[in-house]
Each structure stands twice: as C-alpha cells, then as structure tokens.
ZAKOLGU-310980 format. One line per 5 residues: number of its first residue (from 1); for each residue x, y, z negated of C-alpha. Coordinates in steps of 0.1 Angstrom, whole numbers. Layout:
BEGIN
NUM> X,Y,Z; ...
//
This chain:
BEGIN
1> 64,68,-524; 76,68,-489; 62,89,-457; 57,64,-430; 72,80,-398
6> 52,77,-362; 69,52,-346; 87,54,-319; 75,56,-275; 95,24,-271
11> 79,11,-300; 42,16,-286; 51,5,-254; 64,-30,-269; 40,-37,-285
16> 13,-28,-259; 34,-50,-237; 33,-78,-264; -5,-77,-264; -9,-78,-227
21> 14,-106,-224; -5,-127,-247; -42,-117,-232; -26,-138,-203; -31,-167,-222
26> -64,-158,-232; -85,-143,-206; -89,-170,-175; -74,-154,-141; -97,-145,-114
31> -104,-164,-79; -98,-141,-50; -106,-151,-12; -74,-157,9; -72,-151,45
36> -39,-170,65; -36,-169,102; -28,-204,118; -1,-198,145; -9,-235,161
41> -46,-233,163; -49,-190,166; -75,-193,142; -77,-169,109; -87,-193,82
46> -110,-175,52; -113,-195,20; -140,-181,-4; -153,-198,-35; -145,-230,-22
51> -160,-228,13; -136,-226,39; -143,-206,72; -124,-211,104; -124,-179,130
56> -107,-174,163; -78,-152,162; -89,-120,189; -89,-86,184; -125,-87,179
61> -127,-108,147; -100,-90,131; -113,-51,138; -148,-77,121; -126,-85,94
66> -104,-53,87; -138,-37,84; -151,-62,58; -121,-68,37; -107,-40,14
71> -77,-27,37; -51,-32,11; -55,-66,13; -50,-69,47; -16,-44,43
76> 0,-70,25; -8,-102,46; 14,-116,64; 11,-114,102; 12,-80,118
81> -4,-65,151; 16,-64,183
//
C-alpha cells in the first residue's frame, strides 16, 4: 500500500480558494451605509437601512461625520478636502 504524501502549499491554497469562492454563493452579502457628496446641492447624502439622510456639506458636519464613521471608510470616498 501506498504512503499518501502531504500535499502541496499550492494545493491548500486552491482549494481554500475554491471553498471561499463557492461560500459567495451561499452566505447572503452584507448592507453597508453609503455616504456621496452631491456637488449641485453641497449636500452629503447618507443612506442607511433604507432611510436616506440629506446633510449640508460644511466643515462642521463632516469633522460630525469623520468622527462617527470608521475613518477607513471615509479614506476611500471619493471627494477630498481642499
């Protein structure tokens, strides 16, 4: 009878990547708040669980905001302080 060898890294990490690609299909995705910034109004518009907030666009909302919202969401949006 035959030893069965350890397979290989690349192996594992297929197959890891095999599962994960199929728990996508499985496991329902998650519903996150978004927060845009309307150029034509200067509003920032929050959308949260299917209520929809409109705020005025000054410093003092956003330094409100920044504070609130985990900071590495607000990295990645997409307007940017003058």
């Amino acid at each position: 009878m035959k030893k069965r060898k350890f397979p290989s890294a690349q192996t594992i990490l297929l197959v890891k990547a095999t599962f994960v690609a199929l728990l996508t299909w499985i496991i329902p995705s998650g519903k996150y708040d978004s927060l845009t910034y309307n150029k034509l109004d200067n509003t920032f518009i929050i959308k949260s669980k299917g209520k929809t907030r409109l705020i005025p666009a000054s410093q003092n909302h956003w330094t409100n905001l920044t504070s609130k919202y985990h900071t590495k969401i607000l990295q990645t949006a997409l307007f940017t302080n003058p």
